[in-house]
C-alpha positions as CSV (number, residue, x, y, z in Angstrom):
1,X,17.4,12.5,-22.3
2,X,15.7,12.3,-19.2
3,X,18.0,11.9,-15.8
4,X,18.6,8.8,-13.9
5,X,16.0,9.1,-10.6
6,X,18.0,10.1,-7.5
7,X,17.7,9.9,-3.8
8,X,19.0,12.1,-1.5
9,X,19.3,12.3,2.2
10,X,17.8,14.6,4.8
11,X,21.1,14.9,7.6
12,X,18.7,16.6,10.3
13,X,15.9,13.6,10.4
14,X,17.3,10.8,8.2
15,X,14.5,10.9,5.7
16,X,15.5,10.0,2.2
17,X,13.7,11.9,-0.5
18,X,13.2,10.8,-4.3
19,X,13.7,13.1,-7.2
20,X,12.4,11.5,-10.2
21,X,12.3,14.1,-13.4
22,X,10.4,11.8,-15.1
23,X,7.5,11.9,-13.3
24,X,7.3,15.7,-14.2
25,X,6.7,15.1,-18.1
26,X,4.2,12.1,-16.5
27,X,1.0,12.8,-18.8
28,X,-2.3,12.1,-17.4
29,X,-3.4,8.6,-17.7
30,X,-0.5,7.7,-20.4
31,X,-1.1,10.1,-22.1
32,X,-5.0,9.7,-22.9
33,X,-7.4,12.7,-21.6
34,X,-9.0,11.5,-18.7
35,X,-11.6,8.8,-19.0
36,X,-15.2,8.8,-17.9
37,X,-16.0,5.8,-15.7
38,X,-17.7,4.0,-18.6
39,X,-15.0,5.2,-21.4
40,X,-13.5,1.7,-21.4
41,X,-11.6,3.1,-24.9
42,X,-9.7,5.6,-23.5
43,X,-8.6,4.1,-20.5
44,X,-5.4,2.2,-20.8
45,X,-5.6,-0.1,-17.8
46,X,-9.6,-1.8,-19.6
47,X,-9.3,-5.0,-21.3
48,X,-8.6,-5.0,-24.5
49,X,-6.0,-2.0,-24.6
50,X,-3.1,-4.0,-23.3
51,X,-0.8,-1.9,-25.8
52,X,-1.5,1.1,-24.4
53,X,1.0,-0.1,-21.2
54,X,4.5,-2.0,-20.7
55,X,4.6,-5.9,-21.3
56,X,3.1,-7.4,-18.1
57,X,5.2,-9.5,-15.3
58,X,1.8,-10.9,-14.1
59,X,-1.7,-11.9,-15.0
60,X,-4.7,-13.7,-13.9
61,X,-6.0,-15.6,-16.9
62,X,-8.2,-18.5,-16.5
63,X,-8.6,-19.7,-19.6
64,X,-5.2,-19.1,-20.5
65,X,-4.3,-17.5,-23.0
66,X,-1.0,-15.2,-24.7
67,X,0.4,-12.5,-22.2
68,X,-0.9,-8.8,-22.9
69,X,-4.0,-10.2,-24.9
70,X,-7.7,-9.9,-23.2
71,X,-9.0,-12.7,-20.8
72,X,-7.3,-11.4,-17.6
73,X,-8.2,-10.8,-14.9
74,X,-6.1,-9.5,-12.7
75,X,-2.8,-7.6,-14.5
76,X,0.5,-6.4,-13.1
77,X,2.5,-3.8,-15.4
78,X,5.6,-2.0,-14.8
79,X,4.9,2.2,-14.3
80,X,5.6,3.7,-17.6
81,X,6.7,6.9,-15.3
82,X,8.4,4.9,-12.3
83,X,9.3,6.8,-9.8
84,X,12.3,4.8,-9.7
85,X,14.2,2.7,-12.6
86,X,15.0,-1.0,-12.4
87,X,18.0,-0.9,-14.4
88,X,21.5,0.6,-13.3
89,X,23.5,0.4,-10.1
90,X,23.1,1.9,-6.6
91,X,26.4,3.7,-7.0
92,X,26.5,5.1,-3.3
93,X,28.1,8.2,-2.4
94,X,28.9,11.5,-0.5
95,X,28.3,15.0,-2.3
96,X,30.2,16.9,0.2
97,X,28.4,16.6,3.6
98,X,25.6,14.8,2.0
99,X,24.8,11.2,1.1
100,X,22.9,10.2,-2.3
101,X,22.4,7.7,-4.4
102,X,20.6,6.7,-8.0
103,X,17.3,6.2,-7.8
104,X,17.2,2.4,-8.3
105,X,14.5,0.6,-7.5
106,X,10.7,-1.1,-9.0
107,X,7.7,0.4,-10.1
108,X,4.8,-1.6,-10.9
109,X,1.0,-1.0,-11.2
110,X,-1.4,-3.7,-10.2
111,X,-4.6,-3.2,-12.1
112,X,-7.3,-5.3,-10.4
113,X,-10.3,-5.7,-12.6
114,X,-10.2,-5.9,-16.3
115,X,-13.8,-3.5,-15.9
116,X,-13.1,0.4,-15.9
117,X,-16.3,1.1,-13.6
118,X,-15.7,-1.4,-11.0
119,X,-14.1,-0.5,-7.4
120,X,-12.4,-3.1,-5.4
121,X,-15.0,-3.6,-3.4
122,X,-17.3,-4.5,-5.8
123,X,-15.6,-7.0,-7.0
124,X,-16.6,-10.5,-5.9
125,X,-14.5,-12.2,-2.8
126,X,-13.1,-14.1,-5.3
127,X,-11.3,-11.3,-7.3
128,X,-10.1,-9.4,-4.1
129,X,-8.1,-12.4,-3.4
130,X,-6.5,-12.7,-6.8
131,X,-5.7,-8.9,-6.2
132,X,-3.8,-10.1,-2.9
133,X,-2.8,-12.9,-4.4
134,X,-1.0,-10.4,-7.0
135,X,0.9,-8.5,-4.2
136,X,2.0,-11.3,-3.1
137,X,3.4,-12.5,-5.5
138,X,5.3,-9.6,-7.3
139,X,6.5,-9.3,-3.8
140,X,8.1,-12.5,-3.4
141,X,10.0,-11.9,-7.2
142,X,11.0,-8.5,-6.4
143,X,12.4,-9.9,-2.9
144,X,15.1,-11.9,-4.8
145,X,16.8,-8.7,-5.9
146,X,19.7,-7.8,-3.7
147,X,19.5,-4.1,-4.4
148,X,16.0,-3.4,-3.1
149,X,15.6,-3.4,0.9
150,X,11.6,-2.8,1.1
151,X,9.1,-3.4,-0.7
152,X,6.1,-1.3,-0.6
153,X,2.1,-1.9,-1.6
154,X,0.0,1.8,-1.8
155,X,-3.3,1.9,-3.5
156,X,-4.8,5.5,-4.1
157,X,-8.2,6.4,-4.7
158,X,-9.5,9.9,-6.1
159,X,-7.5,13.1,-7.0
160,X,-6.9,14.2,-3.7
161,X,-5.5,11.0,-2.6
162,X,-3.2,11.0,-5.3
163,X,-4.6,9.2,-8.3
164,X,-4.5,10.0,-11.8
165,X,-6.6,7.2,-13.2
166,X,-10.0,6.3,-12.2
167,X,-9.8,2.6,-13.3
168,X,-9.2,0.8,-10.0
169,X,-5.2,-0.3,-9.6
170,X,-2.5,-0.6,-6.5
171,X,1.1,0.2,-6.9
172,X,4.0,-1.9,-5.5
173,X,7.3,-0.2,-5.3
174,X,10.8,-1.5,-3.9
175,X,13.0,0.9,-2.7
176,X,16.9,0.5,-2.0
177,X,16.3,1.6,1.8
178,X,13.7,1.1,4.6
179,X,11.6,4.3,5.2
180,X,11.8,6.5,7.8
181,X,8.2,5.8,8.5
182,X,8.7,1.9,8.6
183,X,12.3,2.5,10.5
184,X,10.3,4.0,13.4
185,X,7.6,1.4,14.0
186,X,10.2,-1.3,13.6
187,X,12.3,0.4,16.2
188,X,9.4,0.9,18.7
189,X,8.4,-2.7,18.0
190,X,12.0,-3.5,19.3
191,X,12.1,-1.8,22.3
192,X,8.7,-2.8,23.2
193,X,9.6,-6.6,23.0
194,X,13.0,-6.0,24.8
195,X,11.6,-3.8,27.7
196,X,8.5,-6.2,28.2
197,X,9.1,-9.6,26.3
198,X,5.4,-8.7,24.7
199,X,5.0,-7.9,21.0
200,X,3.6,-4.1,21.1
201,X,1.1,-5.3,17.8
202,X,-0.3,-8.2,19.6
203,X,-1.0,-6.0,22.9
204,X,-2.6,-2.6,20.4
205,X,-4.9,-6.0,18.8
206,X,-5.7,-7.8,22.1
207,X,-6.5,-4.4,23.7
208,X,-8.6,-3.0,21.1
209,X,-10.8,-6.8,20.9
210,X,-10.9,-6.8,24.8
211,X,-12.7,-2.8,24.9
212,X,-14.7,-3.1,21.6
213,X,-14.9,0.5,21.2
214,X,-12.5,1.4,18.3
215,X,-13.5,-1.8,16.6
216,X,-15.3,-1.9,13.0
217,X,-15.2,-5.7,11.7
218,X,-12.9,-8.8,13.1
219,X,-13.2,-12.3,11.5
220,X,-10.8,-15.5,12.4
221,X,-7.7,-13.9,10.6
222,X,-8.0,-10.5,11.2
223,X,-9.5,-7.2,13.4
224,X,-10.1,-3.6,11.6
225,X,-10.3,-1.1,14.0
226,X,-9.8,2.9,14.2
227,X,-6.5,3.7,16.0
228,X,-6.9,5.2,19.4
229,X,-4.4,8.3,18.2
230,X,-6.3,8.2,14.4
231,X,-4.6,11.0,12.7
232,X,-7.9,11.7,10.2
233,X,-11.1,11.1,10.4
234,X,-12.6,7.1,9.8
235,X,-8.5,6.0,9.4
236,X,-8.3,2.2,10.2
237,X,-6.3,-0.3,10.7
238,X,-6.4,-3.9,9.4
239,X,-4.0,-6.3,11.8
240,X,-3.7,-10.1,11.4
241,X,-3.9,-11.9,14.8
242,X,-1.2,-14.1,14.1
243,X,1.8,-13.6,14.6
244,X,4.0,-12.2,11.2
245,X,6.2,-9.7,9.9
246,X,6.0,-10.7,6.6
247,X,3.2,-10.1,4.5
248,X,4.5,-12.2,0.8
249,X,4.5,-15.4,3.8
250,X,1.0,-15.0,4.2
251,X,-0.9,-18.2,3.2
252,X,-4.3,-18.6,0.7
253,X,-6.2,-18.9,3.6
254,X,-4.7,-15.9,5.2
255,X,-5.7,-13.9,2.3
256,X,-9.1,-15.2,2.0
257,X,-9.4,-13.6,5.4
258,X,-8.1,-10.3,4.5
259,X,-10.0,-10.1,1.6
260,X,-13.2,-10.7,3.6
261,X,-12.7,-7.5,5.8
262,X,-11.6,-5.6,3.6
263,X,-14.3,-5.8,1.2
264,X,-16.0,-5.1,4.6
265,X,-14.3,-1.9,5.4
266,X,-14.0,-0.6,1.7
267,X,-17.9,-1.1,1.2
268,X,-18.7,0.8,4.7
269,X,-16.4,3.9,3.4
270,X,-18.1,3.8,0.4
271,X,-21.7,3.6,1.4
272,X,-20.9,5.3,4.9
273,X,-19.1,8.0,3.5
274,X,-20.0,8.6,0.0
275,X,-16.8,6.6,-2.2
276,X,-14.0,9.2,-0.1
277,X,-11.1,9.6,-1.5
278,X,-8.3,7.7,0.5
279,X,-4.8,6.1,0.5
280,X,-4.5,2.3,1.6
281,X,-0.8,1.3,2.7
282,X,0.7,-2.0,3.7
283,X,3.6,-1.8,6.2
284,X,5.5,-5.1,6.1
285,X,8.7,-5.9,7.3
286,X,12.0,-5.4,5.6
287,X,14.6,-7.6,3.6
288,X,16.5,-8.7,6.6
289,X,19.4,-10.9,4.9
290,X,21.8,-7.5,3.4
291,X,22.0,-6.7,7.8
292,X,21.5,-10.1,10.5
293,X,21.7,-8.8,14.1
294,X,18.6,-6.0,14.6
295,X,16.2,-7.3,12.1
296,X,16.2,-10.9,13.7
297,X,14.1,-10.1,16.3
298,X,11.4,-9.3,13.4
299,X,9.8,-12.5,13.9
300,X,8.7,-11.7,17.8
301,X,8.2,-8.2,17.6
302,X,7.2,-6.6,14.5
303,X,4.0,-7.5,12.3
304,X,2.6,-6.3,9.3
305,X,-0.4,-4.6,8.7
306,X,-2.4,-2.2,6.7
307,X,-3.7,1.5,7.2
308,X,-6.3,2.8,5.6
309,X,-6.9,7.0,5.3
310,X,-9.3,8.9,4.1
311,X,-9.1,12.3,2.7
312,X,-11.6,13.6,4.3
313,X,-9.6,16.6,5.8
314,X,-6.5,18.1,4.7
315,X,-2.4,18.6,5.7
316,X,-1.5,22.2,6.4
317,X,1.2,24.2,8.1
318,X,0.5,22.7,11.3
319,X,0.8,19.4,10.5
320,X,3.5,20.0,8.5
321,X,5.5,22.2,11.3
322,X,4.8,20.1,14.0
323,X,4.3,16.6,12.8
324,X,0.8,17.0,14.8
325,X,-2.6,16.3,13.1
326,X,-6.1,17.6,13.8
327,X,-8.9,15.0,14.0
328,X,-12.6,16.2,14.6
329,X,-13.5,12.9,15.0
330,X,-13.3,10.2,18.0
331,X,-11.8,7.1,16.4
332,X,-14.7,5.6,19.4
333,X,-17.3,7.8,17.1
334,X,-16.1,6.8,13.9
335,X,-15.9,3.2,14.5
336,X,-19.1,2.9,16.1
337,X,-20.4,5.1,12.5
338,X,-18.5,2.4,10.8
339,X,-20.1,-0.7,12.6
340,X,-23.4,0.6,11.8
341,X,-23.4,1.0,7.9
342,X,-25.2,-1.4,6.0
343,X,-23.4,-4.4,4.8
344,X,-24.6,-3.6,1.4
345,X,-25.1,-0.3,-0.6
């Protein structure tokens, strides 16, 4: 019998780390050998092998049509190697000095085109916004679950970035605490609005519009830019300009927006740069209702957003040491290499 995932908790820096044994006897691609682009039959996120994963909690179907049957378009699924299980309690508690507890939490892949040689950003405008429209809405169920405290959309793309399977998916996970990571933008956020009455997102957007340098695309809703301390090479960063910490509250037309850029961005990295590798990640805020007091603020000083990172260079002692990273490129050099790839491939 396989454990119950666990998470324990770093005393020096806070950071809570998952063990998950599962995941170690995790075959590649469910267990299939992995699939050619065009080997629709042995990939088990194609149309038509909806066996081959867990009974969906969500689908894009047109037509209609009986759950886990072809006709979809967009599919969610729950992990069949989660790195965290759904059922069970937290059951919080001290192992001598230390703090753990189980490994509670949801697992879910997103799988966003029924076609196993189609990217995201080949897909029509259309599509991208059912994909968002997908988030959204797993996030917004998985919110009404008092256990989980964030909930987290990833998407990775190649080997190096972390992906077994070829056929183009996201994963949503909702973790029973806020990470570090998030922890500390929220807290800078905070201080930022209490030191200056400003929202530190709004000023990073409103700076980056008014120099033009770092910028790669901008439409009504949103501006993609390369972060003035990029830690790789071509990283960007997609911000709405309106004010929200919330991403599941984002309207249709919001997302219609987002989808527009980042089609744009997507098809620039894959033209530009020759389909990297990368990891996409969308920082939004918290659950706030388990702790009022600190989180209220959200609403003024905290706003969602995604990053965007291509593999183009790797993590080593360093980096790892020192929490530093080496970038041999200007984010003013790669933005203006951004802005000037062709729209289309």
């Amino acid at each position: 019998m396989i454990p119950m995932p666990e998470i324990r908790k770093d005393p020096v820096v806070g950071r809570w780390v998952v063990f998950s044994p599962e995941r170690l006897h995790r075959p590649t691609n469910y267990g299939f050998t992995r699939p050619a682009a065009s080997d629709a039959s042995a990939d088990p996120f194609a149309e038509g092998n909806e066996a081959f994963t867990p009974p969906e909690v969500y689908a894009v179907r047109e037509g209609g049509g009986a759950p886990d049957t072809p006709g979809w378009k967009v599919r969610v699924v729950p992990n069949r190697y989660p790195a965290l299980r759904v059922e069970g309690t937290l059951n919080k508690e001290a192992v001598g000095f230390y703090d753990r507890m189980n490994g509670i939490g949801a697992h879910e892949v997103v799988v966003e085109t029924p076609h196993a040689d189609k990217e995201l950003e080949e897909l029509e405008l259309a599509d991208i916004i059912q994909v968002l429209k997908a988030w959204r809405a797993r996030m917004l169920d998985l919110k009404k679950d008092g256990r989980f405290r964030y909930l987290m959309v990833f998407k990775n793309v190649g080997p190096i970035a972390g992906a077994s399977l070829t056929h183009a998916h996201s994963q949503i996970i909702a973790l029973p605490v806020t990470p570090i990571v998030v922890k500390e933008k929220l807290n800078a956020a905070r201080e930022y609005f209490l030191h200056k009455d400003r929202n530190l997102f709004e000023d990073i957007l409103r700076n980056e519009l008014k120099s033009g340098e770092r910028m790669v695309f901008e439409n009504a809703g949103y501006g993609v830019f390369c972060p003035f301390a990029s830690r790789c090479p071509f990283e960007v960063c997609i911000m709405p300009r309106q004010q929200q910490p919330d991403f599941p509250k984002s309207g249709d037309h919001d997302l219609v927006q987002l989808a527009d850029v980042l089609k744009k961005v997507l098809t620039a990295y894959r033209t530009g740069l020759d389909r990297p590798n990368y990891n996409l990640v969308l920082h939004t805020a918290p659950m706030r209702w388990p702790r009022p007091g600190h989180w209220q603020t959200l609403d003024f000083d905290f706003r969602w957003h995604i990053e965007i990172i291509p593999r183009l260079t790797g993590v080593a002692g360093f980096e790892l040491g020192t929490g530093f990273y080496i970038n041999p490129v200007l984010p003013e050099a790669a933005a203006s290499f951004l802005r000037g790839v062709p729209a289309s491939p």
